[in-house]
N, C-alpha and C positions, 0 to 999 in steps of 0.2 A: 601082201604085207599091209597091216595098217598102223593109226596109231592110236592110242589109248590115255584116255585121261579118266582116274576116277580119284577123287577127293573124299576123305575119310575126317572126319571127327569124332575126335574121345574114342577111337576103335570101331566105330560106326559106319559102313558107307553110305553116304550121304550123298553123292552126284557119280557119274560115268558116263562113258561117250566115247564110242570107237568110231574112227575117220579112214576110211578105205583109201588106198592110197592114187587109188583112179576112180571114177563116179562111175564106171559101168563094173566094178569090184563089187562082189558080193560078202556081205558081212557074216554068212549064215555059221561058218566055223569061231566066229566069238558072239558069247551069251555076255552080256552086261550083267553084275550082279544086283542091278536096278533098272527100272525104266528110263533112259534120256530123259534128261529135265528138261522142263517148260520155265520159261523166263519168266521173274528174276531169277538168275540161277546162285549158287554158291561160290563159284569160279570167277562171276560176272561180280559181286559183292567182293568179292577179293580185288579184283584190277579199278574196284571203283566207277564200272561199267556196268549196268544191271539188267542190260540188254543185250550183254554179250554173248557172241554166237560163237562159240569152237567151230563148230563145224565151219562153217563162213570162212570164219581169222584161218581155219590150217588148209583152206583150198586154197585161198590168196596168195600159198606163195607153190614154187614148184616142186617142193621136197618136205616130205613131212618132216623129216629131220628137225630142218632149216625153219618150220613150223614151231615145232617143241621147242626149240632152242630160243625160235621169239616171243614165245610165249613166257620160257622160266627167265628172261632177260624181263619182262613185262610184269614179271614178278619181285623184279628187281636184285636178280641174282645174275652175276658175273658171265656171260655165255663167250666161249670160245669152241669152233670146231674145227679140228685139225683130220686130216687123210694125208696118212702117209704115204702115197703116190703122190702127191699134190705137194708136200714139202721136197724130195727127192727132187722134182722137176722146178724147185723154188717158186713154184706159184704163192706159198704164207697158207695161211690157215683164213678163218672167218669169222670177224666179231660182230654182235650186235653191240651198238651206238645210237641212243637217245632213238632206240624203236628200228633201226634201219641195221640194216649188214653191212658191212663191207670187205673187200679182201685184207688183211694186216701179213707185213712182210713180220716174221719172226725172229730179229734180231734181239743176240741175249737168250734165247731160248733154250732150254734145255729138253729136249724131251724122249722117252723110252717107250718104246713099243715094245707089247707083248702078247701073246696069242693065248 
């Protein structure tokens, strides 16, 4: 498994970067439809960081998920991740908050699973 970030303009692609989900993972079954950028990147110009390293920021945490989802939160988009085993046994789900996670009990919540 890994995880994939590639940023497109006007239809364009413009940046890509796949992040193997352990370091001794092999990439060789995804082609990038470009070279990995060299800093400053486009991504990094977005967060207002110009030396931003994906790769770096989605090893830091221990789930690339949990990665993606700091990232689009870092984007300044609303992140909630829910696993329905985890609500069943009332553990909440998982918000990012001003860059950080944490567990959130889901009170008021409505939610539908579907396969």
């Amino acid at each position: 498994m890994d995880n994939r970030i590639t940023l497109f303009s006007v239809g364009d692609h413009r940046e890509a970067q796949a992040v193997a989900c352990r370091h001794s993972t092999n990439l060789a079954n995804f082609t990038s439809p470009i070279a990995p950028p060299s800093p400053p990147t486009l991504l990094g110009s977005l967060l207002g960081q110009t030396e931003f390293d994906y790769e770096s920021f989605a090893r830091s945490f221990d789930n690339l998920e949990v990665a993606t989802a700091a990232l689009a939160a870092r984007l300044g988009l609303p992140v909630h991740l829910l696993e329905p085993y985890d609500i069943d046994d009332g553990d909440g789900g998982i918000a990012f908050v001003d860059g950080e996670y944490k567990t959130v009990r889901l009170v008021g919540w409505t939610a539908v699973y579907y396969a």
